[in-house]
C-alpha positions in Angstrom: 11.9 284.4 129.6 8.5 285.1 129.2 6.8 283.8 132.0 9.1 285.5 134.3 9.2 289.2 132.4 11.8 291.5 132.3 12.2 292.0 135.9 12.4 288.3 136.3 14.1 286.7 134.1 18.1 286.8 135.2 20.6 287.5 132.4 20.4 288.3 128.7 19.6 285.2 126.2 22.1 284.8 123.6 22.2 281.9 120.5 24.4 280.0 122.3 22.1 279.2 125.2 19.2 279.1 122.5 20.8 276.5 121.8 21.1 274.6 124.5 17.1 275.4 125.5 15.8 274.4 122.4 18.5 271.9 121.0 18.2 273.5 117.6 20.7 274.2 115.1 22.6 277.8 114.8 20.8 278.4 112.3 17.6 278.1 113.0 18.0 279.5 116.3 19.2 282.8 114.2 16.3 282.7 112.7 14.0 282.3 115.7 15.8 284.9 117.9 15.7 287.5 114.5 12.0 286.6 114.3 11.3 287.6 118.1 13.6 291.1 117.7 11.2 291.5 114.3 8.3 291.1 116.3 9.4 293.7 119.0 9.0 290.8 121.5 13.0 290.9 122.0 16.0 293.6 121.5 19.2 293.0 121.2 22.7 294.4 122.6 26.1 294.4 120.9 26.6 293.1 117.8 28.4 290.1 115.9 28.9 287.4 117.9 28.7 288.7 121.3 25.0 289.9 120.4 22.1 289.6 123.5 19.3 289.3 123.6 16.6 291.2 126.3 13.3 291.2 126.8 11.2 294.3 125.1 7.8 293.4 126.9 
């Protein structure tokens, strides 16, 4: 997501393709993806589990 910016990167990342990426746990892919909206490197959209996640940068 990064290297490609917001106006590259297609579609919104989401724990469940975290996931996949990374092959971590739920949990700690929670964690990450909270650590990145703390950071104001990500925001998210929606809530619950159908929350996304876009680039801020």
């Amino acid at each position: 997501m990064l290297d490609q910016g917001a106006e590259g990167f297609e579609g919104e990342m989401s724990a469940k393709k975290y996931i996949s990426i990374t092959k971590t746990s739920k949990a700690t892919a929670t964690r990450d993806l909270q650590d990145l909206v703390d950071k104001n490197v990500l925001t998210t959209e929606g809530a619950g589990r159908s929350v996304r996640y876009e680039l801020d940068i």
